[in-house]
N, C-alpha and C positions, 0 to 999 in steps of 0.2 A: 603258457604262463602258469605259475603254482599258484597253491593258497599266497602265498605270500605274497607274491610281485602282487597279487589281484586286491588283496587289502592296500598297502601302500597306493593303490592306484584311487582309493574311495570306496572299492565293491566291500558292504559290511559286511560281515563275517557269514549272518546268517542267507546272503545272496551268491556265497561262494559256492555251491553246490551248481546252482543255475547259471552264474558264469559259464563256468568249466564246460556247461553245456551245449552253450552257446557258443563256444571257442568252438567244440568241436562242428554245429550244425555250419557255421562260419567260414569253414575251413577248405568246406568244399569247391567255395567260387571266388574267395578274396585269399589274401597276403596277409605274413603274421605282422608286418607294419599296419596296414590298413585296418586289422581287426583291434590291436592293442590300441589306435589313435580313437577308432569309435567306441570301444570299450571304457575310455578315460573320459569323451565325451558324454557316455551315457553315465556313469559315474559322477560327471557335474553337475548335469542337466538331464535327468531320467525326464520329465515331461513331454520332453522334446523324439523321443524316440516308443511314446506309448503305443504308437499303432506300427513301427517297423515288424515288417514278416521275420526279421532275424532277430534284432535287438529288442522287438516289444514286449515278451514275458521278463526279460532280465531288467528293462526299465519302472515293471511294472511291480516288480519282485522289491525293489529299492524305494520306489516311492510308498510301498508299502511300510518295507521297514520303518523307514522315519518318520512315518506316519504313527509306527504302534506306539501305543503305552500302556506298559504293564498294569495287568488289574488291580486294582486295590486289594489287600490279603483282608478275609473276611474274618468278623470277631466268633471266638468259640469257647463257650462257658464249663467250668471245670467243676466236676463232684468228686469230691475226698480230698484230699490232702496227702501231701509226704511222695509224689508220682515225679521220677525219673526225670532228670532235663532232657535224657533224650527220647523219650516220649512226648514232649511237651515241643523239642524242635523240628522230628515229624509233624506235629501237628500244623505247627504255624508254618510248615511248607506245606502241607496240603490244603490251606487256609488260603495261600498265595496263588493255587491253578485258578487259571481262567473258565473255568468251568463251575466252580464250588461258590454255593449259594446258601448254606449252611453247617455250623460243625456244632460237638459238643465231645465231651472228655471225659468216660465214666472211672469214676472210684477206683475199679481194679487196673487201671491203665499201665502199659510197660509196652518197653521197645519192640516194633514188630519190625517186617519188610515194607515198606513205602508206606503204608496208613501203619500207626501203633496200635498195638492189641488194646481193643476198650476205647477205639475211637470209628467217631458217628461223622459220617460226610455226606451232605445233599449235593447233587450237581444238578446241572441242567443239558438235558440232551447229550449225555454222555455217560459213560460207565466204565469204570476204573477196574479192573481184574487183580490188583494187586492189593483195589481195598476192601474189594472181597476177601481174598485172602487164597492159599491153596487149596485146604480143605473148606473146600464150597460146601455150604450149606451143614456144616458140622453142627449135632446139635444136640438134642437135653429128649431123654425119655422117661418117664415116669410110669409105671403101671403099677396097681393097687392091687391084692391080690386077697382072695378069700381061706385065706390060712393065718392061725393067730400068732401071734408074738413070739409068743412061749415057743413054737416050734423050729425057731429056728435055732435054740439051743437043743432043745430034744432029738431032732432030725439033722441035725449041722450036717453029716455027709452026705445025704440028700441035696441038701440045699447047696453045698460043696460041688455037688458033681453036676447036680443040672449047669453049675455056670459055665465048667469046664468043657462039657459035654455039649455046651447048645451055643457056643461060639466060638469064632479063633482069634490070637493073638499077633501081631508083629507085620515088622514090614514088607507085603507080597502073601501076608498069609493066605487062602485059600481053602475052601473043602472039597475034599477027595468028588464030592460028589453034590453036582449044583445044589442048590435051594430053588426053593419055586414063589415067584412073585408078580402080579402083573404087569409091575415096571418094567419086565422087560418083556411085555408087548409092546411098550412105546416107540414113539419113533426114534431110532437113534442115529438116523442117517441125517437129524439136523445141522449137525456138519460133522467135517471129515474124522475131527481127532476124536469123537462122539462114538463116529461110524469103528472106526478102527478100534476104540475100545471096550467093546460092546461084550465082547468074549471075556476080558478081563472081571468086569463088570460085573458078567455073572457066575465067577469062582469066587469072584471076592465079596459078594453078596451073603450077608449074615455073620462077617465079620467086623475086628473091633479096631484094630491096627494097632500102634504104639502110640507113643508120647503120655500126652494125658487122657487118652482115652480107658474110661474104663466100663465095666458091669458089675455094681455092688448089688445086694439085698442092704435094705434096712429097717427102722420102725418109721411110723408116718405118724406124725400126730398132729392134732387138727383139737385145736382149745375149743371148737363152737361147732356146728353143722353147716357147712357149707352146700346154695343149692345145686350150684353148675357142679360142683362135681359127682354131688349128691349122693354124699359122705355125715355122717352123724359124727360130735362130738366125742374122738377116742384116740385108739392108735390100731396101724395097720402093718401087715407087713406088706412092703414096697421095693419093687425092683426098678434100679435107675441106671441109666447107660447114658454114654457120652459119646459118640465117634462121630461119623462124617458120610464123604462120597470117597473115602478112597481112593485109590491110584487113578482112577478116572478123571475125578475131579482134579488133583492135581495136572495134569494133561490139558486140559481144559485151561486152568490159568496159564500153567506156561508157556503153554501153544498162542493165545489169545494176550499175554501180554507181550509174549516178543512181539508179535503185530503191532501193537499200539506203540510201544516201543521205537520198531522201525519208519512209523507210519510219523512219529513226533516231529515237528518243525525242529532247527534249532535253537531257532532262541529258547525252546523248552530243555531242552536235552537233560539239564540237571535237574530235571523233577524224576527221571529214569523208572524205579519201580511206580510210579503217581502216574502213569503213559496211560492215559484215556483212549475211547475208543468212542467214534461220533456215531449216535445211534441214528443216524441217517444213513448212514453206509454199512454195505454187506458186512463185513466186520463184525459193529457192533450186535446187528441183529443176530448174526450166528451164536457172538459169544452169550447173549440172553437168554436164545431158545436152549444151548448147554448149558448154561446155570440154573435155570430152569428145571432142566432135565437131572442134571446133575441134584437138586433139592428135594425133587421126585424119590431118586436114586437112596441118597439120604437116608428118606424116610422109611423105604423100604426096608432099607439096611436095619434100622432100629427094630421096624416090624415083625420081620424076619428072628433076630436075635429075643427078642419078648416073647413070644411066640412059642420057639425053639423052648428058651429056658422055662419057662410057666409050663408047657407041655411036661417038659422032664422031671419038674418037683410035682406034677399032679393037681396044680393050681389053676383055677378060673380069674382071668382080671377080670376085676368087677369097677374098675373107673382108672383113669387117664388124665396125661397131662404130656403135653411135646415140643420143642420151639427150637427154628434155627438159632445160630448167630454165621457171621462168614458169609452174609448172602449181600444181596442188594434189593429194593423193591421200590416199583413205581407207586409213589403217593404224592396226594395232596396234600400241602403245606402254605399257608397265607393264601394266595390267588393264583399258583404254579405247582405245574408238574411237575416234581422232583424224584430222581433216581437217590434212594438215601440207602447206604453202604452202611453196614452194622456189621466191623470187624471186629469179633469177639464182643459182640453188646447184644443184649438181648431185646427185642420187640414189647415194648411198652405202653402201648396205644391205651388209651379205657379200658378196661373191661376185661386186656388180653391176659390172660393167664399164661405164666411160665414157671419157668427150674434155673434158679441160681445155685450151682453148687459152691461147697468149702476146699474141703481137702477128702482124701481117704480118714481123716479121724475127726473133720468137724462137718459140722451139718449143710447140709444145702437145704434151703426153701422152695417152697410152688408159694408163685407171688400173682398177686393181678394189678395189671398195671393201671395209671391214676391218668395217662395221656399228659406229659411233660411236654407243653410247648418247645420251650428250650434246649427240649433233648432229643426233639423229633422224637418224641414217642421213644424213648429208649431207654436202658438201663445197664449194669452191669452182665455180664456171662459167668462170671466168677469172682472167687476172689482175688486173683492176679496174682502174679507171679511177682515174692521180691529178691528173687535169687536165681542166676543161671543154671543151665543145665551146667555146664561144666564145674560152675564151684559147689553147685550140691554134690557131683561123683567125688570131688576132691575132700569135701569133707565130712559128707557122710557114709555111713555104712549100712542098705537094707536091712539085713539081715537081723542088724542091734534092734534099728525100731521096729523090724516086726515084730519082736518079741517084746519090747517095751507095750506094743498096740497090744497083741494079744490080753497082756498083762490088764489092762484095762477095756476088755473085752470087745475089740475091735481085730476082725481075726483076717488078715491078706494074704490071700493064697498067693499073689506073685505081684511085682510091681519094680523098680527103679529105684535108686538111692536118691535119682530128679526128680522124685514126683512125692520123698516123704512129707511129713506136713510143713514143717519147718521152712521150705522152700515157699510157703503160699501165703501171702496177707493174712490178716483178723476177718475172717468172713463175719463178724459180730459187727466190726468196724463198719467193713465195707455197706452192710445192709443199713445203717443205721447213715452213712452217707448218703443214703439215697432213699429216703424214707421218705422225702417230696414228689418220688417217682414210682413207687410199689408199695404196695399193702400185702405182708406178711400172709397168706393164708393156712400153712400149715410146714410142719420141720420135718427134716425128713434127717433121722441118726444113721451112718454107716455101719456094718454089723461083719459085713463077707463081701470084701474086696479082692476082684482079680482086675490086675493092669500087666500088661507087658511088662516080662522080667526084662532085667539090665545085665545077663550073663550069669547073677550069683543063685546056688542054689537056694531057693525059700525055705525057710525052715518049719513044720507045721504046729 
């Protein structure tokens, strides 16, 4: 019998899998009469066949079904205004898994794959890879440096060539010759896709990738004396990077969500990239200890790259500021353990200190956060995206607004026509959306931006 004959006979749709299975275990010692007449029996009357050695997972499969009832979709509170419907109709599907125990929806929000960029999901005993995101653990570095202001006009190719010089760009970049990191002491045999990219991992260790990743210099200014960072009221010059785990971490999600994926009931099926993974089973544990690892990774990477460049310009960092978004992490929330997913949202707990950036021409802030109930602790990553990659290449031209940036002393040694400003929210707006959720500590102006070129030559 097919799907077909097996529905018309009663078997719901999501028992049609275990049928078929059960035809086949059936078939060994009965007749395809005898098996179709108790297959329509257990079909009418699943109770009745719960404990058969042939029919009892397929009776048991059914009373199940009509038994279920979908969860109630959980409420999730929204910061800013003017954000996509279709960010808004990922959300209230990832609002609808049975697994999600709380959400929230920051300011910068827009359409991602399965959770939307700038959205916040708790679940319970499970863990979602796709709301993580691919680049796991991408995140925000800050370093302060003991060189003044003035000299990044005075020394501009200095400051030009440590950036060039102390990292690489684009997709698979790599350097000719490893970098050296503790992190890859670590274990990387925590599972397979981990083990297998461990080589990768350390070529591409100290670099930046593409998209919106970038490594500017800028000014830091800071209206008071702050003590955690334990900085005096002034301005500083500031190196800030953006990127991630690299092709690693991508690995990691796509390896780990086809899992979850395959592993999904049917009546789930449409929730596809939202495919959890039950942290009771080997699965989920493996795919933690690589996100995990993969965050490690991360940071390294950032390490690495700060490091390199501050070496090259002849500079000591003298204070710090770092923070993922793209991760996941176990916290306490009300009286439960929650796995809380911050795709493209930054960690806003009390006290926490971060890096919301603008664009390459408007400012990003180091914020500490105020701990938002409501938002599980979280905040914006940016200011979001309100235009595609593809309709930014259609209508704009790098090359015009480098020379516009320049013009207003903002100087990009390479970047993408995707990534001009024009493509990104009011970072003014955005902060000022969520001013319930972060406390301003100090601005940080772009000065010497390199981002992966998009093919055209830069002009300098």
């Amino acid at each position: 019998m097919n799907a077909t004959q097996l529905r018309k006979i009663g078997i719901p749709q999501h028992c049609v899998p275990q049928a078929i299975k059960t035809i086949q275990a059936a078939a060994r010692d009965r007749g395809t009469s005898e098996i179709k007449k108790n297959l329509k029996l257990v079909a009418e009357s699943p109770q009745l066949f719960v404990g058969d050695e042939t029919f009892g997972e397929l009776a048991r499969a059914i009373l199940d079904e009509r038994e279920f009832t979908p969860a109630e979709p959980i409420h999730y509170r929204t910061w800013g205004t003017g954000i996509d419907d279709g960010a808004h109709a990922q959300m209230r599907q990832a609002c609808s898994l049975p697994v999600a125990r709380g959400a929230a929806l920051m300011p910068d929000a827009h359409v991602g794959y399965g959770l939307p960029i700038g959205g916040v999901l708790a679940t319970e005993d499970a863990v979602i890879p796709y709301a993580v995101g691919v680049d796991i653990a991408c995140r925000m570095k800050l370093s302060v440096l003991d060189v003044p202001p003035a000299a990044m006009s005075e020394h501009f190719q200095e400051f030009r060539d440590s950036i060039e010089k102390g990292t690489r760009f684009g997709v698979g970049s790599t350097w000719k010759s490893r970098q050296s990191h503790d992190v890859m002491d670590r274990d990387w045999t925590v599972s397979r896709v981990t083990r297998e990219n461990k080589d990768k991992a350390w070529n591409q260790l100290g670099t930046s990738g593409s998209g919106n990743h970038f490594v500017e210099y800028g000014v830091l200014t800071l209206a008071q004396r702050d003590e955690e960072l334990g900085l005096d009221a002034g301005e500083y010059v500031a190196l800030l990077s953006h990127s991630g785990s690299r092709g690693p971490g991508a690995a990691v999600c796509s390896t780990y969500s086809a899992i979850a994926q395959r592993n999904l009931p049917s009546r789930y099926k449409d929730f596809g990239r939202l495919a959890w993974l039950d942290m009771k089973d080997q699965a989920g544990q493996e795919y933690w200890a690589a996100m995990n690892l993969m965050g490690e990774y991360a940071a390294a990477n950032h390490a690495v790259i700060h490091d390199n460049v501050s070496r090259l310009l002849g500079a000591q960092i003298i204070a710090g500021v770092e923070n993922h978004h793209n991760f996941a992490w176990k916290e306490r929330h009300g009286d439960k353990d929650l796995y809380v997913h911050r795709k493209g949202a930054t960690p806003a707990g009390k006290g926490v200190l971060g890096v919301i950036p603008g664009s390459m021409a408007d400012p990003a802030f180091v914020v500490r956060g105020k701990g938002g109930a409501n938002s599980f602790d979280s905040a914006s990553h940016g200011a979001g995206r309100r235009m595609s990659r593809t309709a930014a290449f259609s209508k704009y031209n790098f090359r015009a607004v480098q020379k516009d940036l320049a013009a207003k002393g903002v100087h990009v040694i390479s970047a993408g026509a995707d990534e001009v400003p024009f493509v990104y929210k009011n970072i003014l707006e955005v902060m000022a959306q969520q001013s319930d959720l972060v406390d301003v500590v100090a601005r940080f102006d772009p000065k010497i931006v390199k981002m992966c070129g998009d093919g055209s030559k830069a002009e300098d």
